[in-house]
N, C-alpha and C positions, 0 to 999 in steps of 0.2 A: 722511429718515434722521437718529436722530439723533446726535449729535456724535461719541457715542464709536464706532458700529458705523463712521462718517468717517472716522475717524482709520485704525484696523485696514482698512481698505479702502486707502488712499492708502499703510498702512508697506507693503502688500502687494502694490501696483502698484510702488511702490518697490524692492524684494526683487526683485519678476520681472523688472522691465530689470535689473538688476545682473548677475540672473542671466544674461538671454540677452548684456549687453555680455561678462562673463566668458568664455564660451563662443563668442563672437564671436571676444576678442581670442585666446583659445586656438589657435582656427585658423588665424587670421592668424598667429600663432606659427610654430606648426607649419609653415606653408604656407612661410614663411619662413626656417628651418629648414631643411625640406627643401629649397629653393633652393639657401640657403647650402652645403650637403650638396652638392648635384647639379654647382653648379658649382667645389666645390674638389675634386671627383670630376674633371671634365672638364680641371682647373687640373695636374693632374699624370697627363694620357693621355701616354704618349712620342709618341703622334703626330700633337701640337701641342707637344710641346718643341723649343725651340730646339735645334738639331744641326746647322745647315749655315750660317757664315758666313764670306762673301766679304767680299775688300776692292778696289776698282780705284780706279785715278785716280792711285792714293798713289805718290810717288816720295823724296822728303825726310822725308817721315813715315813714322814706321817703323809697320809692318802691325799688331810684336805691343802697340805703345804702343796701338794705336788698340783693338785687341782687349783689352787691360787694361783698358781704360776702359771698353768693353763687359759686359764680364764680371761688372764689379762692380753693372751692373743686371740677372744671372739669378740672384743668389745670394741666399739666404734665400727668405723668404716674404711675402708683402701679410698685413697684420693675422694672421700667424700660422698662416693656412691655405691661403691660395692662391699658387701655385707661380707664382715672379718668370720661369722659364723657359719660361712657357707664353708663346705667341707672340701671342695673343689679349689679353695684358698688359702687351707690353711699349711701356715710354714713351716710343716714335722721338721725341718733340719734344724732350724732357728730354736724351736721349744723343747730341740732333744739339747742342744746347745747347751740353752738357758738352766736346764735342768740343773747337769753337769755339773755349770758353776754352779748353782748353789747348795748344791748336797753333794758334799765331795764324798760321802759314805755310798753313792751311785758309783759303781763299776761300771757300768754299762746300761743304756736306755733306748726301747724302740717306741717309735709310735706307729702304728699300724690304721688306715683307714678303713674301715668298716661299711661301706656303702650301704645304704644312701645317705646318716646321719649316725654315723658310729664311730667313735673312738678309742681302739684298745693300747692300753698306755703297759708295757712290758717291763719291769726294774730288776735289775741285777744289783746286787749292795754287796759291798767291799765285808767280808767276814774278818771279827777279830785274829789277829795269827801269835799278836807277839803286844809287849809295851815300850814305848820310848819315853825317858822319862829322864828329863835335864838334872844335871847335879851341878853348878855354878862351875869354878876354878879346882873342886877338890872332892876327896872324900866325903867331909866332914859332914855333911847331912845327911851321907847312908850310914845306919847303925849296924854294925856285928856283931854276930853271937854264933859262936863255933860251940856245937854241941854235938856231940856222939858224930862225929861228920856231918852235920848238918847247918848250912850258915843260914841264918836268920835276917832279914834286911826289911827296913825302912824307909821308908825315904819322905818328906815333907814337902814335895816338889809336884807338882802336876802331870801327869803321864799322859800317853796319847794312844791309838790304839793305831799298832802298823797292821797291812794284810798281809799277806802270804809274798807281795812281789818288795815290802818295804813301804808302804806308803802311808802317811800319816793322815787319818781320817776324821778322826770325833775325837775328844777327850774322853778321858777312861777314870773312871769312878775308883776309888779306894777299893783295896781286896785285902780280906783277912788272910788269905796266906796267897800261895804263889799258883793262879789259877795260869797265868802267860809266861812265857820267857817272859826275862827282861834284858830290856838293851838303854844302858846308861849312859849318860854324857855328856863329857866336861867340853867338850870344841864350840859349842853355839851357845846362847843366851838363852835359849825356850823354842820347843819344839814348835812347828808351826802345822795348821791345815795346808792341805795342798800340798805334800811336802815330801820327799824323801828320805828317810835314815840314810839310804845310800842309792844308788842308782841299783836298779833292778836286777840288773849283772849279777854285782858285787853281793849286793842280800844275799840272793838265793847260792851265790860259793858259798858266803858266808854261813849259811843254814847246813847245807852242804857237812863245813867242816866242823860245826859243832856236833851233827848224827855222828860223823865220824869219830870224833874222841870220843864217844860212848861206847864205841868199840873197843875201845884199851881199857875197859873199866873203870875210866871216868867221869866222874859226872858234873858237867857243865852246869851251873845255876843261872849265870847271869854274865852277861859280858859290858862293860864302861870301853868308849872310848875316846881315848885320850886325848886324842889331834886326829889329824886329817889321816895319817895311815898311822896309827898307833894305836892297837885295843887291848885290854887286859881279859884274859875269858876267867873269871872263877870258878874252882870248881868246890864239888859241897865238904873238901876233908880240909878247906882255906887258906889253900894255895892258889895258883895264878898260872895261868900260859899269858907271855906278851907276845904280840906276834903282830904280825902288819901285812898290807898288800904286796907287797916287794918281791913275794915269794909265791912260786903257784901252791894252792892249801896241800895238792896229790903230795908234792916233796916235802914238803913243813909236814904233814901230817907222817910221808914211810921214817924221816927223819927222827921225830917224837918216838916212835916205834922202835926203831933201831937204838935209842936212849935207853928205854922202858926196857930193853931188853938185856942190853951190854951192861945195865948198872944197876938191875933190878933188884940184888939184893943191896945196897947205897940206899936207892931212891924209894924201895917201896918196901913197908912194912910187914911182919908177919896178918896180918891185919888187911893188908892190901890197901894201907894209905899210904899215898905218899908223903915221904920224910922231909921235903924241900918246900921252901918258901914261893919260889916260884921259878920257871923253867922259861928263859928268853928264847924266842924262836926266830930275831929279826934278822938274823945275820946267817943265812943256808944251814949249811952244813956244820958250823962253829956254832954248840949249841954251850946255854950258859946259865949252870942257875945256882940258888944259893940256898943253904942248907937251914933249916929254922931252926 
């Protein structure tokens, strides 16, 4: 063959894939298309729209917040065509997300689909456990009053309410007497939402060892803490344990016991108060207190 009948043979092997790719992609086009077509058809049937949504669980969170929040993922459209209230599209991980942040008193959130246009919205809410409640650099804005063993406190400062794992949820309203633990605290500026007293761990020893001193007959009122590992626990006859992470609470705790015991008639009263100012536990085994 020669060259030139070569050449017009190869433009025209050329030409014809072009042509069947063109007509290839045309279909897929189309094919495409009509997808597109079928399912933004399907994207606004009313009987796959969203029409029916429940809320249970919810007690402190109000139903229509949670619903607003909702809402603002059925309105508009995906790229323009497909309907945000079809139930086949809607983004439960994003709106359990969304939740989250903004009720941090949500423990936990499901959203369940209900076919063919059902929505059941599930809330777990974080239960009062304890209070947190900032005291600046110092005592001086908790008041005392040591009466019959009983210390009485104040405080002018805004409290927060922790759950049971330590986590700082809603602000807590003023209380005529002591409905929660209280946990005080001179380390930060102001309790924050979102927020830990302390890592989850640490709380629950921490709860841990307060049950525990109730077993020696004392009674834990309220614990301040002072720095980062440094807390003072009160107890109601207005003395103090200081103590800190340093030590596991099992030994800090047989160690107080072993005190209580060996110096029991020193430290504790016919009365069964104790006679001391407050009892240091930060250092093992070398335990240190002072006499009031």
């Amino acid at each position: 063959m020669s060259p030139g009948l070569l050449s017009v043979y190869q433009k025209n092997k050329f030409k014809k894939k072009i042509t069947i790719f063109l007509k290839s992609l045309s279909v897929y086009l189309a094919i495409f298309v009509f997808f597109l077509g079928v399912v933004s058809f399907i994207s606004h049937l009313d009987y796959l729209t969203v029409n029916r949504i429940s809320v249970e669980g919810n007690r402190a969170v109000s139903e229509i917040d949670i619903l607003n929040i909702v809402d603002g993922y059925l309105e508009g459209r995906h790229l323009g065509m497909f309907s945000k209230q079809n139930i086949m599209f809607l983004p439960v991980s994003d709106i359990e997300d969304d939740l989250r942040r903004n009720f941090f008193r949500i423990k936990d959130i499901s959203l369940k689909k209900e076919m063919p246009d059902g929505l059941l919205i599930t809330v777990v809410e974080r239960k009062p456990h304890a209070l947190w409640c900032i005291e600046g650099d110092s005592y001086s804005n908790i008041e005392y009053l040591v009466t019959e063993n009983i210390i009485e406190f104040e405080t002018s400062e805004p409290c927060w309410f922790l759950d049971s794992d330590g986590y700082a949820f809603s602000h807590a309203p003023s209380f005529s007497d002591s409905v929660y633990f209280q946990y005080f605290d001179t380390s930060l500026d102001r309790p924050k939402e979102d927020f830990h007293f302390l890592p989850t761990k640490q709380f629950k020893e921490l709860e841990d060892f307060i049950l525990s001193i109730e077993t020696l007959n004392l009674k834990p009122v309220f614990v301040i803490r002072q720095s980062a590992d440094e807390f003072h626990m009160y107890l109601s006859d207005g003395s103090f344990l200081n103590f800190s992470f340093q030590h596991s609470f099992n030994d800090v705790f047989y160690w107080l016991g072993v005190l209580l015991q060996e110096k029991k008639d020193e430290l504790i009263d016919e009365k069964g108060v104790l006679t001391v100012e407050y009892i240091d536990l930060r250092f093992g085994n070398r335990i240190f207190y002072m006499p009031k």
